[in-house]
C-alpha positions in Angstrom: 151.2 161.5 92.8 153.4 158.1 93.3 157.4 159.0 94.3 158.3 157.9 90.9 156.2 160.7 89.3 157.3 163.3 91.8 161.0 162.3 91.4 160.4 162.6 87.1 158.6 165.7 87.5 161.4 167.2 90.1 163.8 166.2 87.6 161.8 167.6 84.5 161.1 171.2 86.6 164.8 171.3 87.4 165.2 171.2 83.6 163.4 174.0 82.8 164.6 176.2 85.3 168.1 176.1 84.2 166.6 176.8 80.6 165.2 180.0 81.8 167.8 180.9 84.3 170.5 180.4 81.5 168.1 182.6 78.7 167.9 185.5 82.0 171.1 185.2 83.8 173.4 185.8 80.5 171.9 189.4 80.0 173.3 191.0 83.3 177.2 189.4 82.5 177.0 191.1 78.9 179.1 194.3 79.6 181.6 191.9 81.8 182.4 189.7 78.9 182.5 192.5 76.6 185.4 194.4 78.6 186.9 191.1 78.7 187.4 189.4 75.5 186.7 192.9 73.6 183.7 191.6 71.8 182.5 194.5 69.4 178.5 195.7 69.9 177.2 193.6 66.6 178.8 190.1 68.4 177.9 190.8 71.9 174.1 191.0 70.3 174.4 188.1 68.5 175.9 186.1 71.4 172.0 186.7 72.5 170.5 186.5 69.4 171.9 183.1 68.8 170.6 180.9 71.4 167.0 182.5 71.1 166.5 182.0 67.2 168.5 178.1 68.1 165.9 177.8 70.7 162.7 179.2 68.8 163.3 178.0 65.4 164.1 174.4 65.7 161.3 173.9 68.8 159.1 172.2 66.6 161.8 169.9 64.5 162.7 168.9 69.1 158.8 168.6 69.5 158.6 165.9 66.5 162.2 164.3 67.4 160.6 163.4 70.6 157.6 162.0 69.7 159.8 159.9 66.8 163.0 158.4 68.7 161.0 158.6 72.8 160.8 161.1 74.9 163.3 159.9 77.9 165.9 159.3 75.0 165.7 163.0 73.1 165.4 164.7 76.9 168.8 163.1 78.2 170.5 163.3 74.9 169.7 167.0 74.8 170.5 167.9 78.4 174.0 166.5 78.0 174.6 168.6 74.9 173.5 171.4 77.2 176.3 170.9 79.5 179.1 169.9 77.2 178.2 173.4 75.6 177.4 175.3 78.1 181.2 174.3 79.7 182.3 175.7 76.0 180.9 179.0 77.1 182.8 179.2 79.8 186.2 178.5 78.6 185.7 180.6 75.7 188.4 183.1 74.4 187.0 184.1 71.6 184.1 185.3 70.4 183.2 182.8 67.8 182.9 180.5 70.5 180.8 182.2 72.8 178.6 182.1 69.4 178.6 178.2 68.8 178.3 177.6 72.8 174.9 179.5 72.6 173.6 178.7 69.7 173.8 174.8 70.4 172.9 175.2 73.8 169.7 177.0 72.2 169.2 174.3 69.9 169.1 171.5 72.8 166.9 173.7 74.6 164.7 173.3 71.6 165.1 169.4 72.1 164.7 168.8 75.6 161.8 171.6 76.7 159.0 169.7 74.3 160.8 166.2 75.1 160.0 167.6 78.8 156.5 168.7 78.7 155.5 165.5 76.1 157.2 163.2 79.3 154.8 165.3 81.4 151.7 165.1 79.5 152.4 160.9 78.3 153.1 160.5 82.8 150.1 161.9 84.3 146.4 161.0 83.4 144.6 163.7 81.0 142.7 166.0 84.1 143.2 167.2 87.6 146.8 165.4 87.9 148.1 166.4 84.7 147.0 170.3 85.3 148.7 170.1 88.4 151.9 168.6 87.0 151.9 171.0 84.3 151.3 173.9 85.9 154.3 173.2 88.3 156.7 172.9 85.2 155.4 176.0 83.9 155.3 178.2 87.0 159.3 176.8 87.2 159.9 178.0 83.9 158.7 181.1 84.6 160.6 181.7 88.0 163.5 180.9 86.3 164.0 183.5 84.1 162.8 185.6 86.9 165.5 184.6 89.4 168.0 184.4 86.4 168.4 187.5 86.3 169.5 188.1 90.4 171.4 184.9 89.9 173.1 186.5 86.8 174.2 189.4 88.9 175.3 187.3 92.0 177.4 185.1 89.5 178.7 188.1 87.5 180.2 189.5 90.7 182.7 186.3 91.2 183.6 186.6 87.6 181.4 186.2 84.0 182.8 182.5 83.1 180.4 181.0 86.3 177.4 182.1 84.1 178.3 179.5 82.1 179.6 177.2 84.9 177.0 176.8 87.3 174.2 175.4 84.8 177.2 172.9 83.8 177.6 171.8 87.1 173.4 172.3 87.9 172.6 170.4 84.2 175.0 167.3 85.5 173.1 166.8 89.1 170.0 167.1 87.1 171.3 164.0 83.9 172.3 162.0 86.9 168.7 162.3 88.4 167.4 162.0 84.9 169.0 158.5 84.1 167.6 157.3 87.3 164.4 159.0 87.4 162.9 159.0 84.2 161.2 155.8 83.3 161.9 154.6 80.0 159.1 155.7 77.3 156.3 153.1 77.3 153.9 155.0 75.1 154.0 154.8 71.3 156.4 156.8 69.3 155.8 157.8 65.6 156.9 156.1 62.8 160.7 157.3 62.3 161.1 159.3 59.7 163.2 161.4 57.2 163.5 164.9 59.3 161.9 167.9 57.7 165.3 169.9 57.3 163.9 172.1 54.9 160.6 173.4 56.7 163.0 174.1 59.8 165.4 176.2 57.9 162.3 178.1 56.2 160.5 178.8 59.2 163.3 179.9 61.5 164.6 182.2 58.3 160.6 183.4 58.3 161.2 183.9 62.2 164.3 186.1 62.2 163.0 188.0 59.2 159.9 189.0 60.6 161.3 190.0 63.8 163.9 191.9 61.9 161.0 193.6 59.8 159.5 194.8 63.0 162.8 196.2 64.4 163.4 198.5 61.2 159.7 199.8 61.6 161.9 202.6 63.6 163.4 203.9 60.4 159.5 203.6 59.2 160.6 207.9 57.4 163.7 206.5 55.9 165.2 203.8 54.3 162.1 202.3 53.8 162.9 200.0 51.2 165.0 197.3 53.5 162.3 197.5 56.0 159.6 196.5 53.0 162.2 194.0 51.3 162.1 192.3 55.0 158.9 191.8 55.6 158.4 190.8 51.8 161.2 188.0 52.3 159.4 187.2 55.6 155.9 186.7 53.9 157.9 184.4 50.9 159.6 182.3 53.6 156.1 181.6 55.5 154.7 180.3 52.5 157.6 178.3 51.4 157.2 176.8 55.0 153.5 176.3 54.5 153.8 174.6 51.1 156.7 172.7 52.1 154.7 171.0 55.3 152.1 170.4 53.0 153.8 168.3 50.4 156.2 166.7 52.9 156.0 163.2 53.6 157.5 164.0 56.6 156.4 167.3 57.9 157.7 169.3 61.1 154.2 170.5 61.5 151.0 168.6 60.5 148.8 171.5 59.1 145.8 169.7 60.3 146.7 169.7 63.9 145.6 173.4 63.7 141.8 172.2 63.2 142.1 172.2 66.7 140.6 175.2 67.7 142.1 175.6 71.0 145.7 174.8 70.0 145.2 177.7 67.5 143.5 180.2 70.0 146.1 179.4 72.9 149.2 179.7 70.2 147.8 183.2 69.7 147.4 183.9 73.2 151.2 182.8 74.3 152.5 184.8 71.3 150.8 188.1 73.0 151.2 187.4 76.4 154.9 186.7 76.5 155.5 189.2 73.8 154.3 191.9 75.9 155.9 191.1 78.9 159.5 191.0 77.2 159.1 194.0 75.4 157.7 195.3 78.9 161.0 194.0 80.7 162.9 195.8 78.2 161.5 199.2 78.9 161.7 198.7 82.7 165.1 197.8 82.3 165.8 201.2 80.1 163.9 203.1 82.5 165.5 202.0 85.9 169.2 202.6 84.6 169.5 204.8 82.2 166.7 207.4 83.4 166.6 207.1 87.3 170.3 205.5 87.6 170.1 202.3 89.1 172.3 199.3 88.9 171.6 196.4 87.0 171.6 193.8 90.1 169.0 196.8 91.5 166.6 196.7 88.4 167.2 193.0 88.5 166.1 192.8 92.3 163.2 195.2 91.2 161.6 192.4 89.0 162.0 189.4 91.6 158.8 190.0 92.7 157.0 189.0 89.1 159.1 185.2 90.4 156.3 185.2 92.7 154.2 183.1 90.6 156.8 179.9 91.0 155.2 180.0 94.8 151.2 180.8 93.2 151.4 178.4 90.1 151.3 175.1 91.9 149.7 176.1 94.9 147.2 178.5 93.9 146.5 178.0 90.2 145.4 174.3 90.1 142.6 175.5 92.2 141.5 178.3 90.5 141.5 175.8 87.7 139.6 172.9 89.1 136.8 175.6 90.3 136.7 178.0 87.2 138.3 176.0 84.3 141.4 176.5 81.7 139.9 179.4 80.1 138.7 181.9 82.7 141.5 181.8 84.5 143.9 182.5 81.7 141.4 185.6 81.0 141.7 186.6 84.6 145.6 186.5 84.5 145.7 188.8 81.1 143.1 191.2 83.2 145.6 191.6 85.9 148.3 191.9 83.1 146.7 194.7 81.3 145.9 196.2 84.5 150.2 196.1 85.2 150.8 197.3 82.2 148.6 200.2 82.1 149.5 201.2 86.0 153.1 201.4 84.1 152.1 204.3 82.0 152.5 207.2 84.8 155.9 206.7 85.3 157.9 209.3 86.4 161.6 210.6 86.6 160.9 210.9 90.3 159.2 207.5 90.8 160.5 205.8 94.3 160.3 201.4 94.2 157.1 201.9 95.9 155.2 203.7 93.2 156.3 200.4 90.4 155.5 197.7 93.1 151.4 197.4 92.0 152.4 196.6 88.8 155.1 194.4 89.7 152.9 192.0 91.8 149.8 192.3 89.2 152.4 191.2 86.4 153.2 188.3 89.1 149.8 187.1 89.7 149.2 187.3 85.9 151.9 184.7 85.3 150.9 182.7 87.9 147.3 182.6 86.1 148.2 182.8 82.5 151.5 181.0 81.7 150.5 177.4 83.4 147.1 177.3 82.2 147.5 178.5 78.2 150.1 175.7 78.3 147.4 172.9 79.1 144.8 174.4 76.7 147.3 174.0 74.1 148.3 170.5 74.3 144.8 169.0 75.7 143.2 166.6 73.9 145.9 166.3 71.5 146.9 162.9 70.4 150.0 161.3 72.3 151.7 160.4 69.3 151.5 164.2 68.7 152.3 165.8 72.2 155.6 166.6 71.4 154.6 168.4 68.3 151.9 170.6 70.4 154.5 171.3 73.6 156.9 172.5 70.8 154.4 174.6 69.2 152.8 176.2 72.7 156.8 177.3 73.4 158.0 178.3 69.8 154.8 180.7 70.2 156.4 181.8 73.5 159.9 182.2 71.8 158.6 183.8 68.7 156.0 185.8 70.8 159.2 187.2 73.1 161.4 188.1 69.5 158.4 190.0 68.5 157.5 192.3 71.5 160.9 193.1 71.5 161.0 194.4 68.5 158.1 196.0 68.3 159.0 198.0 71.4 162.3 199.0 70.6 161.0 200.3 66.9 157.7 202.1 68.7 160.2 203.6 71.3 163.0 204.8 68.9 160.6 206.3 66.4 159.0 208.3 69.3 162.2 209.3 70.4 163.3 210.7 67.3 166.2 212.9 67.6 165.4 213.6 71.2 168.1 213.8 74.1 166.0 215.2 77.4 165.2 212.7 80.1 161.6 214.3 79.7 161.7 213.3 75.7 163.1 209.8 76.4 160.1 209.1 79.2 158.0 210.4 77.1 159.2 207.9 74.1 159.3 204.6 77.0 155.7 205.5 77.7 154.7 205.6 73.5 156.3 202.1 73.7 154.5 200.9 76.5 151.4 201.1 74.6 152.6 198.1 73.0 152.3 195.9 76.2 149.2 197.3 76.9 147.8 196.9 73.4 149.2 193.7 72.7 147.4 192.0 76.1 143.9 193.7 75.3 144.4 192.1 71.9 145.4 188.6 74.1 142.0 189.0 75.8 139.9 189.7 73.1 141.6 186.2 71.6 141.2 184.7 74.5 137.5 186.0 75.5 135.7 186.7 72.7 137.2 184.6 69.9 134.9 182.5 67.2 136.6 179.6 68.2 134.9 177.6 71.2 135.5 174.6 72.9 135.2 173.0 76.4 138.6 174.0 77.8 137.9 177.7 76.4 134.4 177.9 77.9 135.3 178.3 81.9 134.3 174.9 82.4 136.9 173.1 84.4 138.2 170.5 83.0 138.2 166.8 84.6 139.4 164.8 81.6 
């Protein structure tokens, strides 16, 4: 790897670490701002809310923005909008604009991580270099949001506005680097044209709806009208989207790139696998402080070791890769994850750090394994003119995947709950919604595994390009 390449890709990891540390980090300030600037329950949600549906439903109209206007010109453009908003944040008074500072600086997440990963992929030769190079942004990504949440805590403790200050100050180092770093784009763009405003306002509507759908599944004895009127809207505004992209002259999504079998099967596979592991973090998080007691920056220091995979992914993983291929190691890292979840299932109201730490370092190896290599399946072989497209469709499936297994948990969990109060009822309803993890990786395996679709980078055949 040249130092030009190493100084893009340094610049490009740095990127989407502060993505993932400013997606963790925010979490752990929540009850901070709240006492604050008085923020009522419904708002402090949505100050969440906003920047993941930003981020996850306009990651594909990012993907195809890239690969129009250039990938170097959408990254920067993006990362400065991520800074000028992110400094919003932080100077907020009110809540309205804690609500506009994360929804935009979701939405030029949703720019710049495809612009990233397309500047990755259109950089390093299809192969051994560019598996490497990948799996080094995604192991990043992932040890960001693991380390964002003991970074939230440290931060929260000098006061909740550096939450919002630190990625200013971090995202400014990092466009400095950029302009300097990051070659202009030599590759072909796509033809510019109209932007499919309509098929990204369907699909993220389709998004929030279905997720919504799944949350009210916990009123599934009552009120079961909204929950069906939901999931009926849902199922409307995925077929609007699906029409719309196919009579579009423009479309956000070419419908034929799914011919690709293993763009399809590894979409799948990312939905699952980070879909699990959020609704996973949620339960841990329940579990740690409201049944045995402990602190947030404790629960948060309870999940670092899961950030072990930003050490494994570029060191360990690319071999694993070159020896064993794409596909078996992805399958080996939703073994380990299943194996997590399940060791999960005996918790306890007297369980000691020690008794959670197999399945912490399982979970940890399973990212390092999984996260890297389901991104390369995903965009392989694609086109370049189309590898912002496929990087924004890999991570919308990560986004959407997350929205989902959060849902789904908290719905399982309340409705096994039911009017229960013990702290024997409520374990007993955290380990009903575990199932979800576990059931929702064994599904991920079977995808991965044993799926009709085939093709070289599914097959355990490494892949040399």
């Amino acid at each position: 790897m040249s130092a030009g390449a190493a100084g893009m890709l340094a610049v490009l990891c740095g990127a989407i670490f502060l993505e993932g540390v400013d997606a963790a980090m925010l979490n752990v300030a929540l009850p901070s701002i709240r006492a604050d600037l008085g923020l009522s329950t419904t708002t402090l949600s949505a100050v969440v809310s906003a920047y993941v549906l930003a981020y996850a439903g306009l990651m594909l109209l990012g993907g195809r923005v890239a690969d129009m206007y250039g990938k170097r010109k959408v990254f920067l453009t993006a990362l400065t909008v991520f800074l000028l908003f992110s400094g919003l944040g932080g100077f907020a008074s009110e809540g309205w604009m804690l609500l506009t500072a994360r929804f935009v600086t979701g939405a030029a997440a949703a720019f710049m991580t495809p612009a990233g990963l397309a500047l990755i992929n259109g950089s390093f030769p299809e192969g051994p270099q560019r598996n490497r190079a990948v799996l080094i942004y995604a192991g990043t990504a992932s040890a960001g949001f693991s380390l964002g949440l003991v970074i939230g805590g440290l931060l929260s403790a000098i006061g909740w506005r550096w939450v919002f200050f630190a990625p200013v100050i971090f995202s400014a180092i990092l466009l400095a680097a950029g302009i300097k770093l990051i070659a202009e784009d030599k590759e072909v763009t796509a033809p510019r044209q109209r932007f499919d405003v309509a098929g990204a306002v369907t699909l993220t509507g389709a998004m929030l709806l279905a997720a919504y759908a799944l949350t009210r599944l916990e009123h599934a004895t009552s009120d079961l009208t909204w929950t069906l009127a939901a999931a009926g809207a849902s199922a409307v505004l995925w077929l609007a989207f699906i029409l719309i992209e196919r009579n579009s002259r423009a479309p956000l999504v070419r419908l034929g790139i799914f011919r690709s079998s293993a763009l399809l099967q590894s979409n799948l596979g990312a939905m699952l696998f980070t879909g699990a592991f959020f609704g996973f973090q949620f339960i841990v998080s329940l579990y740690l402080q409201e049944l045995l007691g402990w602190s947030a920056f404790e629960t948060s220091l309870a999940l670092i070791v899961i950030g072990m995979d930003a050490i494994l992914a570029p060191l360990l993983t690319p071999l694993l890769v070159e020896r064993f291929g794409n596909g078996r190691v992805v399958l080996g890292g939703f073994a380990l994850a299943v194996a997590g979840y399940a060791l999960f299932l005996d918790m306890g109201l007297d369980w000691t750090y020690a008794a959670m730490l197999p399945s912490t370092i399982l979970l940890g190896l399973a990212f390092s394994l999984g996260y890297g290599p389901l991104t390369i399946i995903a965009t392989d072989g694609i086109a370049e003119n189309e590898q912002g497209l496929a990087s924004g469709l890999v991570n919308t499936s990560f986004q959407f995947g997350a929205a989902l297994g959060l849902s789904a948990v908290s719905a399982v969990g309340t409705l096994a709950l039911g009017d229960g109060e013990s702290p024997s009822e409520r374990l007993d309803a955290l380990r009903t919604a575990l199932l979800v993890p576990v059931g929702g990786t064994l599904i991920g395996t079977a995808i991965m595994g044993f799926g009709r679709w085939r093709c070289s980078g599914l097959s355990g055949r490494p892949q040399t390009g």
